[in-house]
NUGU-98145 format. One record per residue (C-alpha): residue in one letter; x, y, z. Coordinates in steps of 0.001 Angstrom, whole numbers, padded with zeros to 6 digits, always signed. Layout:
AXYZ...
END
This chain:
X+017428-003830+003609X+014275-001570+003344X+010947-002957+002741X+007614-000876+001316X+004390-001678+002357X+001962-000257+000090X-001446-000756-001109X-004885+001030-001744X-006070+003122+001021X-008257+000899+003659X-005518-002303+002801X-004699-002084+006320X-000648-000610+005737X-000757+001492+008603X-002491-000949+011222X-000075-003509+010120X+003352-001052+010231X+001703-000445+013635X+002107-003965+014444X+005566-004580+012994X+006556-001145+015570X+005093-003310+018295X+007462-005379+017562X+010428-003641+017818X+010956-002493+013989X+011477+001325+012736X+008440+002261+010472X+008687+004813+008459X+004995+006663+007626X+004923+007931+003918X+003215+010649+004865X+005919+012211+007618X+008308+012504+004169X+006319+014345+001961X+005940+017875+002870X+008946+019262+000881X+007067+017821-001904X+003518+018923-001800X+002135+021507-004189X-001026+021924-003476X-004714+020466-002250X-006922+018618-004218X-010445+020538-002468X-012715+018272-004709X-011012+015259-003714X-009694+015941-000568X-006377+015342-000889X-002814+016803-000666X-001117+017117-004364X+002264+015400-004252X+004818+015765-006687X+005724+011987-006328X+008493+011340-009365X+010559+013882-007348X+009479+012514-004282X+010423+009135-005383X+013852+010126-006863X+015206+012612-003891X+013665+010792-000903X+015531+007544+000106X+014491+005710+003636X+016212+005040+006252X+014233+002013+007870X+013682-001075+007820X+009937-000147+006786X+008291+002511+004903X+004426+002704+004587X+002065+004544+002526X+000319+003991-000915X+002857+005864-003138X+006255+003826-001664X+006347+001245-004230X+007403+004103-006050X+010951+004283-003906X+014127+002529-004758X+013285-000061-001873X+014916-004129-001639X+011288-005232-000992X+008024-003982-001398X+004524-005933-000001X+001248-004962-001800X-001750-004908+000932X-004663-006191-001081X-008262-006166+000214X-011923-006925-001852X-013211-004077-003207X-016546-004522-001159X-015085-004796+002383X-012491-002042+001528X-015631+000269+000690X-016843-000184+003842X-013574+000203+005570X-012984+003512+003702X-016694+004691+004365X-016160+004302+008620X-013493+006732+007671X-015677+009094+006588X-014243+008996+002513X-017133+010629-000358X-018909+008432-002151X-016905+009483-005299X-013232+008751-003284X-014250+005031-002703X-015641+004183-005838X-012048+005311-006993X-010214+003610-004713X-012304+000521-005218X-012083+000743-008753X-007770+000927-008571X-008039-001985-006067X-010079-003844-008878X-007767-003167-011433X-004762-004083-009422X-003349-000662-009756X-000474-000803-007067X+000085-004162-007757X+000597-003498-011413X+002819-000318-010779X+005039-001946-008194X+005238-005185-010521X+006698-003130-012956X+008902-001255-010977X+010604-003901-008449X+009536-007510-010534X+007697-010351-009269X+011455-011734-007401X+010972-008448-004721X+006949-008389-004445X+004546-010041-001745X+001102-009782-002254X-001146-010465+000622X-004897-010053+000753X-005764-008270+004191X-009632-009471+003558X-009824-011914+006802X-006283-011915+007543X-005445-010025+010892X-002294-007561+011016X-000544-010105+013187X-000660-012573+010269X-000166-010051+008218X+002972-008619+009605X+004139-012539+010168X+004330-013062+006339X+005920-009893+006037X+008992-010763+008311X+009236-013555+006605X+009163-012370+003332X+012033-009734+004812X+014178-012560+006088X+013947-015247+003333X+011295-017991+004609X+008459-016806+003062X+008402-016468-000829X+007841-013503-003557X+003985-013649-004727X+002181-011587-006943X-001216-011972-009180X-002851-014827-006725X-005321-011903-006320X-008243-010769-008774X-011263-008668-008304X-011059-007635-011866X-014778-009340-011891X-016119-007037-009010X-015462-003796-011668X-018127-003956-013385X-020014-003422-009734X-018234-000384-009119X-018727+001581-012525
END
């Protein structure tokens, strides 16, 4: 069984792969797949251009975990949707150093429950966890995540809506 965790940059997907490695689990980072399938750089946005429909259809993982915000795309068993507020994730993306214009984007798609909404329609609500990272640590985080993997914890999806912080970020 293979298991996507995706979400909006700044959800916390790679800090909580990082703790499922800890624990003895193959991770798989989105990123370390895609270079046959880049065609280009985004200079305005700073950002690699993926072709991701042939990404998704010719790549298929070989772990029990693949992370990165474009795997809900991949034929996986399971995919978990990282979800954080849209005014913590801003500052989360800002330590990183992101442009003013990248957050408001990203904040905007986590608003609008863009992943969510993608990997609802791609895997159904009987395949999809959605957990919002917003005070949760990555050790809970990866706990409800095992358990989603292994049957005690249950599929979730649309418990979650900023769709009232929008209007903030426009």
């Amino acid at each position: 069984m293979t298991c996507g965790i995706t979400g909006t940059p700044g959800t916390g997907k790679s800090v909580v792969s990082g703790v499922l490695q800890s624990r003895g689990y193959q991770v798989i980072r989105q990123n370390d797949t895609m270079e046959p399938f880049l065609t280009g750089r985004d200079e305005e946005r700073d950002a690699r251009i993926v072709d991701a429909d042939a990404w998704a259809d010719r790549y298929t993982p070989t772990a029990p975990f693949i992370e990165g915000h474009l795997v809900h795309l991949l034929a996986v068993d399971r995919i978990v949707v990282l979800r954080c507020r849209p005014d913590r994730l801003s500052v989360r993306l800002e330590s990183r150093g992101y442009s003013a214009e990248k957050i408001r984007e990203n904040c905007e798609a986590e608003a609008m429950d863009l992943i969510l909404s993608e990997a609802y329609d791609i895997h159904g609500e009987e395949n999809l966890l959605e957990i919002d990272t917003t005070d949760r640590s990555p050790e809970d985080c990866a706990d409800l995540i095992e358990g989603f993997v292994n049957g005690t914890v249950p599929p979730s999806c649309g418990s979650i809506d900023w769709s009232t912080m929008l209007g903030d970020l426009l």
